[in-house]
N, C-alpha and C positions, 0 to 999 in steps of 0.2 A: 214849498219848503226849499231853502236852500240847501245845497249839499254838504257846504264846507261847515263843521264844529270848531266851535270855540277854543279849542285845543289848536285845530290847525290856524289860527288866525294870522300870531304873527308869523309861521315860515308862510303862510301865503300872503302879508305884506312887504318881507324881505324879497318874497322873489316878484310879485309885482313891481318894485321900486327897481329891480334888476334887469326891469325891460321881456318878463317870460311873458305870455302869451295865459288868459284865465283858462282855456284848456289844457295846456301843461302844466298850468298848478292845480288844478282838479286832478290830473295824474298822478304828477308829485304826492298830494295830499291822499290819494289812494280812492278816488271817487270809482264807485264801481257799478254804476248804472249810467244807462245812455241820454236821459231826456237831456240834462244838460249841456253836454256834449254836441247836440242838435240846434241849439238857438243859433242867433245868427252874431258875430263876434260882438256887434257895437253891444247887444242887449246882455250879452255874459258882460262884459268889461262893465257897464253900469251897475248889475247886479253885484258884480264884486265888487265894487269902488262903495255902493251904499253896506254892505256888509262891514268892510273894515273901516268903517266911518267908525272912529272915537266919538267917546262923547265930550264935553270939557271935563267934567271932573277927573276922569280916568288920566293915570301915568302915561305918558310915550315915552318910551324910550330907544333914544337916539342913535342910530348905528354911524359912527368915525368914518365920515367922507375921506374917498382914496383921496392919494395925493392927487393934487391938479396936472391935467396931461401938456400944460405948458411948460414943467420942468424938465417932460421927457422930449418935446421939441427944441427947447432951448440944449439940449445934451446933442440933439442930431445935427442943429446949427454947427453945433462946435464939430463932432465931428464931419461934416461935410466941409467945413472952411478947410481942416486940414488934409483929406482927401484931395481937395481941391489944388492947395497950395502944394502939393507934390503931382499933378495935372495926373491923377485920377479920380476917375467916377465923378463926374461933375453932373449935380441934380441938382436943381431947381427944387428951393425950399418954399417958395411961393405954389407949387405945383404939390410936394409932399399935402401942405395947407388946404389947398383947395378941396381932395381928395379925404381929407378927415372930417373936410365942412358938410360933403355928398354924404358920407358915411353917417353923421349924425344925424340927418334930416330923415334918414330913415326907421321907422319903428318895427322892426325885426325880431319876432322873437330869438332869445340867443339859445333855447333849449330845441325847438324844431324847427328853427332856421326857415318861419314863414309859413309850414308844408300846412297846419295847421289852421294857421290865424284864418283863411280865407277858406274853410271847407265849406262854409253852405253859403 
């Protein structure tokens, strides 16, 4: 049996979509026995992934994707040109890029920062 009810489905599709980790949404969600807790990550993450499988007929409803994080580097372009143009703080926007490219390749939980994902 799985642990998570019907009730908790969508905040544990919300926070899966948000990059948590299926043991911190067993937490979130109030899971309070250990078997689950023990499998090994790939087999929780499949078991969750088939639980909040819709079916077609059923409704989703759609959660309003943030704004795209290109406007907020096009904002840092700008100000590093002017920074620059008064010969302070001169960074490399190529290098700010690269460094958000590392960052996304990684699958981190953002609620226990990893400590979790990789317990057994």
């Amino acid at each position: 049996m799985f642990p998570l009810t019907e009730e908790n489905k969508h905040v544990a599709q919300l926070l899966l979509n948000t990059g948590t980790c299926p043991r911190c949404i067993f937490r979130f969600c109030g899971v309070d026995f250990h078997a689950p807790y023990k499998l090994p990550y790939k087999e929780l993450l499949n078991e969750l992934q088939k639980f909040l499988e819709t079916e077609k007929d059923e409704l989703i409803l759609e959660v309003m994707n943030p704004p795209p994080k290109k406007i907020r580097l096009q904002e840092l372009e700008d100000s590093i040109d002017n920074l620059s143009q008064n010969g302070e703080g001169r960074i490399s926007v190529s290098h700010v890029g690269s460094t958000a490219s590392k960052n996304s390749n990684l699958n981190v939980c953002n609620v226990c920062l990893g400590i979790l994902q990789e317990f057994c």
